[in-house]
C-alpha positions in Angstrom: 107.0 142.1 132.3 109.3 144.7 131.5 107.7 148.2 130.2 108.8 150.2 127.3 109.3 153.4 128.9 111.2 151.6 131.8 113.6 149.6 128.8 113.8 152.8 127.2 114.9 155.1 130.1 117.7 152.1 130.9 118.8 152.2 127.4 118.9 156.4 127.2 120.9 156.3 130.8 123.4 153.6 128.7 123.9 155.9 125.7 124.5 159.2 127.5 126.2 158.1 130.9 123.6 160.6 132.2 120.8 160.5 134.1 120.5 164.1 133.3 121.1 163.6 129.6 119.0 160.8 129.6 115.5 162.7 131.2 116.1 165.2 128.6 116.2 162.2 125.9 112.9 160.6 126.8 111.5 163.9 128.2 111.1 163.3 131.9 112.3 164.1 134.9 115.1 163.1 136.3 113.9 161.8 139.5 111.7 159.4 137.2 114.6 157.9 135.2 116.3 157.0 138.1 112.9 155.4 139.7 112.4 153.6 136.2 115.8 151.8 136.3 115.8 151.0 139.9 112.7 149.8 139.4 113.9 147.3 136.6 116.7 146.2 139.1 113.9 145.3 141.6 112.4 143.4 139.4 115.5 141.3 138.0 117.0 141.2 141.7 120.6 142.1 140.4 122.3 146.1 139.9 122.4 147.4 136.4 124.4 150.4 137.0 127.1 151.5 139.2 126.4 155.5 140.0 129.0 157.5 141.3 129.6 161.1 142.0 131.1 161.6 138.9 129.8 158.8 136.3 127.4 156.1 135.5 128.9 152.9 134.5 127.1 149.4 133.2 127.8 146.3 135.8 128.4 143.0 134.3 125.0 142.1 134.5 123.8 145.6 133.0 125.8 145.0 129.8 124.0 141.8 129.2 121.1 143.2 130.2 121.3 146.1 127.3 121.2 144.0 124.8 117.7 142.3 125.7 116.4 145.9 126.4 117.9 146.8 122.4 116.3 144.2 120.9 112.8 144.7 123.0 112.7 147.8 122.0 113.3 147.3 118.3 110.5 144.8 118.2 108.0 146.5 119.7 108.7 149.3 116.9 109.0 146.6 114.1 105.5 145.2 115.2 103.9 148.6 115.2 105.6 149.6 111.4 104.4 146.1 110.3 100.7 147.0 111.3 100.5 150.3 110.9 98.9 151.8 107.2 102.1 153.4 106.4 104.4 150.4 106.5 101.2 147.6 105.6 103.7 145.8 103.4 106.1 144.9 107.2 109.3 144.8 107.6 112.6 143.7 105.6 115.7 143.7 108.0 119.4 143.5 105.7 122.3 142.4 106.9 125.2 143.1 104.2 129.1 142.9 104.7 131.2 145.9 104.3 132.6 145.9 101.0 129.1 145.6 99.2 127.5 148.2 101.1 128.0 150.6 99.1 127.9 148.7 96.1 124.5 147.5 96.8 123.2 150.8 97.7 121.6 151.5 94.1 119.6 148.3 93.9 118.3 149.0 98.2 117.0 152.4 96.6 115.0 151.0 94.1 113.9 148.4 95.7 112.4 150.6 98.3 110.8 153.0 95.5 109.2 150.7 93.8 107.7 149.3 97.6 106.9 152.4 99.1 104.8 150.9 101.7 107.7 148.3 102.7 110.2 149.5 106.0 113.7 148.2 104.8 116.3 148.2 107.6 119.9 147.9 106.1 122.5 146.8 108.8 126.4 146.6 107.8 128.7 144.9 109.0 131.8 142.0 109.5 130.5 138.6 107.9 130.9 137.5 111.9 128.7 140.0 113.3 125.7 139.6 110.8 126.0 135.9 110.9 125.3 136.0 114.6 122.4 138.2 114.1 121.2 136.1 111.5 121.0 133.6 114.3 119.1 135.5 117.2 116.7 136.3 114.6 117.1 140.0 114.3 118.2 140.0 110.6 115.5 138.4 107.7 118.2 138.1 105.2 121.9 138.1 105.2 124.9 138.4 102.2 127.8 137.4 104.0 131.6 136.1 103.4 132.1 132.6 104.9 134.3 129.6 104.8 132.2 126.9 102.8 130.2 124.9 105.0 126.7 126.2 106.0 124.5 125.7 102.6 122.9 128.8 101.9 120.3 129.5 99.6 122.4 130.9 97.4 126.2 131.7 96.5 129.5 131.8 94.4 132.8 131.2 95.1 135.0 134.4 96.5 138.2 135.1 95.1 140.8 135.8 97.4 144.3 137.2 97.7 147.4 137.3 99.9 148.3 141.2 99.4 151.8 143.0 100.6 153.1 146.3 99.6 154.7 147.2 96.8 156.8 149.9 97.3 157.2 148.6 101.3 157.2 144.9 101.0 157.0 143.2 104.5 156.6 139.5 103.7 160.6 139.3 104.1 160.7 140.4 107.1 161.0 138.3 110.2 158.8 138.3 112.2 156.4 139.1 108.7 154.3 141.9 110.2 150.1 140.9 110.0 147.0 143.0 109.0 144.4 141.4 109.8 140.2 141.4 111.4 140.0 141.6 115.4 140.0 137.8 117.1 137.1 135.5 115.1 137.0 137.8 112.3 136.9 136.3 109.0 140.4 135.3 107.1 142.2 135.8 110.4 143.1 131.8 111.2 143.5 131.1 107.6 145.8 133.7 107.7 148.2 132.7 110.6 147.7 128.8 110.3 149.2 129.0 106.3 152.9 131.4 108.2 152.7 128.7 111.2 152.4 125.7 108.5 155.7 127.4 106.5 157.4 127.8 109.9 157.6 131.3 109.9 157.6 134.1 112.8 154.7 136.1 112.9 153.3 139.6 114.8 149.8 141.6 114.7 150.8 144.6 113.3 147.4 146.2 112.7 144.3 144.6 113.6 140.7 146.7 112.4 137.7 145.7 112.0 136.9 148.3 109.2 137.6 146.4 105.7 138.7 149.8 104.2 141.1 150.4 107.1 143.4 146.6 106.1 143.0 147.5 102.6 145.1 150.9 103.2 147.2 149.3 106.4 148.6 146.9 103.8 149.3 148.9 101.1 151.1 151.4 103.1 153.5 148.7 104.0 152.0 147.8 107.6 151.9 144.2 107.0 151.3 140.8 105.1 146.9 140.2 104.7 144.9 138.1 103.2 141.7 139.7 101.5 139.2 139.2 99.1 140.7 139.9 95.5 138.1 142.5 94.9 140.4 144.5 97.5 143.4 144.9 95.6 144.8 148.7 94.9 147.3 149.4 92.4 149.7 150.0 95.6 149.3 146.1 96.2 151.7 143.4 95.3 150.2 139.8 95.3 152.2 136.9 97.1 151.8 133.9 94.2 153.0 130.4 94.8 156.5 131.5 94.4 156.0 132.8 98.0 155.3 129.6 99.4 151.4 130.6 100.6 148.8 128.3 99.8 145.9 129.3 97.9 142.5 130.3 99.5 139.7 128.6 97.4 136.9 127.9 100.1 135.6 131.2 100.5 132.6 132.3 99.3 129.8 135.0 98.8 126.7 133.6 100.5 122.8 134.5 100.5 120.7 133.5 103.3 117.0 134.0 104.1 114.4 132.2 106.1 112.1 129.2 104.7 109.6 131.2 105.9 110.2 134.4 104.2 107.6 136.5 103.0 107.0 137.5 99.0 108.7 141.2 100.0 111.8 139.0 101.1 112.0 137.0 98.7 111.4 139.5 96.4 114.5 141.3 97.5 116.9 137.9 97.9 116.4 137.6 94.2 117.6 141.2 93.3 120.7 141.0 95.2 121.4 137.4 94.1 121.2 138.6 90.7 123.1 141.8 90.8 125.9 139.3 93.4 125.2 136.5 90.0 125.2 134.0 92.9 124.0 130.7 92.0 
């Protein structure tokens, strides 16, 4: 069994690069840090860290390692809040894409008025990401963009658009310049297979994964994307048919939560499908 101070003082030494840095986080010495993590590499047989003179740097096995320790740690606070008198009502853990972050942060407000005694933990991030949190059970419910295949419990169809610039059109350029999400991000092989399928060249001009950041990259004139229609600034031009690019119907806006979800979940799955008007 692993202890929580001993997780804790790996976690601080991760975060700060310091063993020094990391006492003073978890206020202890710093001969007792380092005695906590070497301890924990006894115990798993393999080295987490690689000290030097200089720096402290994470092994192969140390990065996987830090995730575990993350997500131990996060429980054992999550099953405290959910017992304790001040959160009595437990836990609600969000996951919610970019782009309706900050659209959704009205309704998260007033949810969490109205259940005072209720922690709600909002996470943001790519569709990807969340998806995959979803799946090692750290998030309860999820709003995320995805190709249409996984039923969720609730959803409606997403609107997309291929933008350019337009005062610094690229699609006619050859190679056509690309802004697009970081490898398995969302959009990114619909993107690329419809320019392969019309037999044209192709280069990653700008690659984020920050929504806001392709939204501005492409209307600057950085490159050819393919984004939700919702995205579109008046500095956008849209590539219709004329353009020879196929149109994107199979995306959609998607609400999951657990068969097993509690009357607080539930509770907030049917405010955000409402205010999404998924179906």
């Amino acid at each position: 069994m692993f202890s929580p101070q001993q997780l804790l003082s790996f976690v601080a030494v991760c975060d700060t690069g310091s063993f020094t840095r990391a006492a003073e986080r978890v206020f202890l010495s710093q001969s007792t840090v380092s005695q906590q993590v070497r301890r924990l590499e006894e115990m798993l047989g393999k080295a987490l860290l690689e000290r030097t003179s200089h720096q402290v740097l994470l092994t192969e096995e140390g990065e996987r390692f830090l995730g575990y320790a993350r997500r131990i740690i996060a429980l054992n606070g999550e099953a405290h809040d959910a017992l304790s008198d001040q959160w009595r009502d437990g836990v609600v853990r969000l996951g919610v894409p970019e782009d309706f972050a900050a659209a959704t942060t009205g309704l998260l407000a007033e949810f969490s008025r109205t259940h005072p005694h209720l922690r709600l933990d909002v996470t943001s991030g790519l569709s990807n990401e969340l998806r995959k949190s979803w799946q090692q059970d750290e998030l309860d419910i999820i709003l995320v963009k995805q190709i249409k295949g996984d039923k969720p419990n609730a959803a409606r169809p997403e609107p997309m658009l291929w933008l350019d610039s337009a005062t610094y059109p690229a699609f006619e350029n050859d190679p056509v310049p690309l802004v697009l999400f970081p490898l398995n991000g969302l959009y990114r092989e619909e993107l690329c297979q419809a320019l392969d399928a019309m037999g044209r060249n192709w280069r990653i001009s700008y690659s984020s994964a920050s929504l806001a950041a392709l939204v501005a990259a492409s209307a600057a004139g950085l490159g050819v994307t393919l984004l939700p229609a919702s995205c579109r600034l008046p500095e956008h031009r849209v590539l219709g048919a004329e353009s020879g690019l196929p149109q994107v119907d199979n995306v959609e806006l998607a609400l999951f939560y657990r068969p097993d979800a509690t009357s607080a979940q539930l509770a907030l799955a049917e405010k955000l499908r409402q205010f999404c008007q998924l179906s």
